[in-house]
Residue, then its C-alpha position, 0 to 999 in steps of 0.5 A: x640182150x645187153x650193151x655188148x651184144x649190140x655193140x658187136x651186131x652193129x659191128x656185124x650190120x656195118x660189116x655186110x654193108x661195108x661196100x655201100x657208101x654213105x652208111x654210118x651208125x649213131x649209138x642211141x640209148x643202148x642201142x644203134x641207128x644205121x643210116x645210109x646217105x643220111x636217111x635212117x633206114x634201121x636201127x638195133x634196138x631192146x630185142x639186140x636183132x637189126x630192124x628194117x623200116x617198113x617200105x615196099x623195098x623192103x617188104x619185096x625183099x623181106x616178105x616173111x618178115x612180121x612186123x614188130x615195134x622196136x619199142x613203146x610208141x614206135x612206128x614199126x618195123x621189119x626184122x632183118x632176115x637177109x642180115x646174112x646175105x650181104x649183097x641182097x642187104x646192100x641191094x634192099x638199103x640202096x633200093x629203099x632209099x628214095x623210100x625213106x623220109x629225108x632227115x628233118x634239119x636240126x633247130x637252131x637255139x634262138 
């Protein structure tokens, strides 16, 4: 999977959830972080599939889902299976959000 087919799934991911507020993306070494209400919820990584963090939201929403490791040294993570279902989509990212960890603050320089 290359840079382009990432680029148009990030696309197709920012599509499903366009009725949800607060949802932004941050291209990461070739592939993307999705976040909602600044808490990342998943992220398009080597494999070019969305991946979903592992919370119980989302293995209710998702229970055929097999948990994979986006890459080396990751925690991880469940393969989108609702991608096509928007509504179902939006409903799991806003239900997992009191589930996932809040984003640490940056470091200031000194």
């Amino acid at each position: 999977m290359g840079k382009e087919h990432n680029k148009r799934m990030m696309e197709y991911v920012m599509e499903q959830l366009s009725e949800l507020s607060g949802v932004r993306n941050i291209s990461m070494m070739g592939g993307y972080i999705f976040y909602c209400n600044e808490r990342i919820f998943g992220g398009i990584y080597g494999s070019g599939e969305l991946l979903i963090k592992i919370t119980e939201t989302s293995r209710l929403y998702m229970p055929d889902s097999e948990p994979e490791l986006p890459y080396d040294g990751a925690k991880e993570m469940l393969p989108c299976s609702i991608l096509e279902n928007s509504e179902k989509l939006q409903e799991m990212v806003t239900k997992m959000w009191d589930e996932l960890p809040k984003r640490k603050p940056k470091k200031k320089n000194r």
